[in-house]
N, C-alpha and C positions, 0 to 999 in steps of 0.2 A: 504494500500500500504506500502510490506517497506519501513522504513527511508535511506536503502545505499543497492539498488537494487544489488549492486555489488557483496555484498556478497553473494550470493545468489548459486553462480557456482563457478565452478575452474577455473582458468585460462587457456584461451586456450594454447595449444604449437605453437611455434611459431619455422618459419622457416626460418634457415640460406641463405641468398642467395647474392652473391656478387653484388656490386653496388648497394642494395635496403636498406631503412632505414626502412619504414614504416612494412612488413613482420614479422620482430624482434623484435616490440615494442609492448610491453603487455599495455592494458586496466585496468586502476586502478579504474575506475566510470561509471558507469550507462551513454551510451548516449544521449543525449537530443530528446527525442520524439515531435513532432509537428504534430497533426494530421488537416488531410485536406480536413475529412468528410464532412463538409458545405460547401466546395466551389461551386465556379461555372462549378460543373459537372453536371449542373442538365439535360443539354441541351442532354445528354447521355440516361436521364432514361425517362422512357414510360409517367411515371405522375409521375412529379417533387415535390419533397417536396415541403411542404405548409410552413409558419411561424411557425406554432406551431411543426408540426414535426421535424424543423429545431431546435425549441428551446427544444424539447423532447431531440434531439442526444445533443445539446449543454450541458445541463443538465446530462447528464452519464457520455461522455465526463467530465465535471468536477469533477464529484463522484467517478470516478474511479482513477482521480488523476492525469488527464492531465495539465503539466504546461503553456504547447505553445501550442494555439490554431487558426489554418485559418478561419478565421469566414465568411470568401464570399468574393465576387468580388460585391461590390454595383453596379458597372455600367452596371452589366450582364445583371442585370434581375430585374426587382421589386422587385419581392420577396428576391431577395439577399440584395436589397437596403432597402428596409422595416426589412426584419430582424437585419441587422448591425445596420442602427436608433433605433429599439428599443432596442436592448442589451444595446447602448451607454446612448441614451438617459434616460431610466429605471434606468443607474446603478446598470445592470444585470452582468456585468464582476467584480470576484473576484477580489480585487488588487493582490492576486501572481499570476494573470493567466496573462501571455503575450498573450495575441493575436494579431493579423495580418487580415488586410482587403488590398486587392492589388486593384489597378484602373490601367486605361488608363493613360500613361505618352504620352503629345502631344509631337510633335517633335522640337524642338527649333531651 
């Protein structure tokens, strides 16, 4: 993976337009990716990844150089709750990976 993804392209042009800020302002860095392949989509697909498939994506996912990662919703599914355990538990997560596990907030 590049070290400064930015340079990579030209800057877009950008376009003059009255009252707007955002339009006219050029991109000096690479934006932060956070992928969301393990969540709790699984309820979508026909036959839900397994743990280890989950840990296969998690695993490229890394390799390829992702720094923010969704790793599941534990409360969805076993299988989300058994995989996010074991990643944590293992000290399977890189320290520069941010990852992210979302739950149920009760209502207060």
């Amino acid at each position: 993976m590049l070290s400064n993804p930015s340079g990579k392209y030209r800057p877009a042009s950008f376009l003059e337009l009255v009252n707007r800020q955002w339009p006219s302002k050029t991109l000096y860095t690479a934006p932060a990716w956070c992928s969301v392949d393990l969540r709790d989509g699984n309820q979508a697909l026909i036959e839900p990844m397994s743990i280890r498939s989950k840990k296969a994506m998690f695993d490229l996912l890394v390799s390829i150089g992702f720094k923010e990662i969704e790793i599941g919703f534990p409360s969805g599914s076993q299988i989300d709750f058994d995989f996010c355990r074991q990643l944590i538990e293992n000290k399977l997560i890189p320290r520069t990976l941010l990852y992210r596990s979302w739950y149920k907030q009760e209502n207060t």
